[in-house]
C-alpha positions as CSV (number, residue, x, y, z in Angstrom):
1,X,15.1,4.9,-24.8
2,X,19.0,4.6,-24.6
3,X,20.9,5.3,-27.4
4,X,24.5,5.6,-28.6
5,X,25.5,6.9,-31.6
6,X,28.7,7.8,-30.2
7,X,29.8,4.4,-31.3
8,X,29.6,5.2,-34.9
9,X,31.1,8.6,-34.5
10,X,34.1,7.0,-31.9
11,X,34.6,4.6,-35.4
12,X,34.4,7.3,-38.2
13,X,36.8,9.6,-35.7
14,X,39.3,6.4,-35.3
15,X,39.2,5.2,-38.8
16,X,40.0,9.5,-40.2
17,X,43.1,8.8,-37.5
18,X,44.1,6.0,-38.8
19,X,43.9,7.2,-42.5
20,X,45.9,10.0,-41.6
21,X,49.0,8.0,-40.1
22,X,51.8,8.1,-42.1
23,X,54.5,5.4,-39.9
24,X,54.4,2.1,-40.5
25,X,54.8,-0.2,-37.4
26,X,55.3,-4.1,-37.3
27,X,51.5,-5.7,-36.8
28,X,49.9,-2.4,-38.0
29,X,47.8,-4.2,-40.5
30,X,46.6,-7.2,-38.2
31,X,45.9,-4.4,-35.5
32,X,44.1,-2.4,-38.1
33,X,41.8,-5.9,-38.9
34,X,41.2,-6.6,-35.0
35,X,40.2,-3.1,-34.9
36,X,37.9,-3.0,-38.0
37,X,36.1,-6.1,-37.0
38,X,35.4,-5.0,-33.0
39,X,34.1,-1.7,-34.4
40,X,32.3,-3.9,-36.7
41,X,31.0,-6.1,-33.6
42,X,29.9,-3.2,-31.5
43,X,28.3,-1.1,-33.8
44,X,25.8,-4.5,-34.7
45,X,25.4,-5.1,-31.2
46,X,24.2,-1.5,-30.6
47,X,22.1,-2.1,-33.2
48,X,20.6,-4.8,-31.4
49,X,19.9,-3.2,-28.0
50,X,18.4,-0.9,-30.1
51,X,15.8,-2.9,-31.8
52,X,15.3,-4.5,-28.6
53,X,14.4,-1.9,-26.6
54,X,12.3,-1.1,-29.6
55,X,10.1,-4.4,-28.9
56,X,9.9,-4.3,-24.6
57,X,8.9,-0.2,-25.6
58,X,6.2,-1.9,-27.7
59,X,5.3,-4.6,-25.8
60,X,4.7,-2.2,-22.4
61,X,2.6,0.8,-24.7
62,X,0.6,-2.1,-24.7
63,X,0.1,-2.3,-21.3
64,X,-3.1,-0.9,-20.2
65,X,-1.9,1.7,-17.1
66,X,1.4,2.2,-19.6
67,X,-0.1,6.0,-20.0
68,X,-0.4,6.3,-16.0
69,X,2.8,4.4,-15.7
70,X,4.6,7.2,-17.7
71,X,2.8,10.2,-16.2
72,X,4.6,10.0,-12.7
73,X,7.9,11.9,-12.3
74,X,11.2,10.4,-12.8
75,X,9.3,7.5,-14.6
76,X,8.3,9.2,-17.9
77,X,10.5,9.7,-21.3
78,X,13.7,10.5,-19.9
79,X,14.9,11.3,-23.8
80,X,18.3,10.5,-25.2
């Protein structure tokens, strides 16, 4: 199963930056919102993926040859 939880360490490592600014430039706090709410978007859409690979994982264990499926090389739990 993919996963990626770089994108909640790429937004903890961007929001420390942007605590840690001390200049103040024209826009900074409409930039700061756009930024806030994209992180926002892509952190629920990970989420997402993730519950949905959740279901087709579930939905081919059922599958009756899913245990053969798996066995052959290069097909099998590739991990993280």
């Amino acid at each position: 199963m993919r996963t990626a939880p770089a994108a909640k360490n790429i937004a903890d490592a961007a929001a420390t930056a942007a605590e840690a600014q001390f200049t103040v430039v024209p826009g900074e706090k409409i930039h700061a919102k756009m930024v806030h709410t994209l992180v926002r978007e892509v952190m629920s859409l990970d989420q997402e993926i993730a519950e949905l690979e959740a279901l087709i994982e579930g939905r081919f264990r059922e599958h009756p040859d899913a245990g053969v499926i798996t066995s052959m090389p290069g097909i099998g739990d590739m991990g993280p």
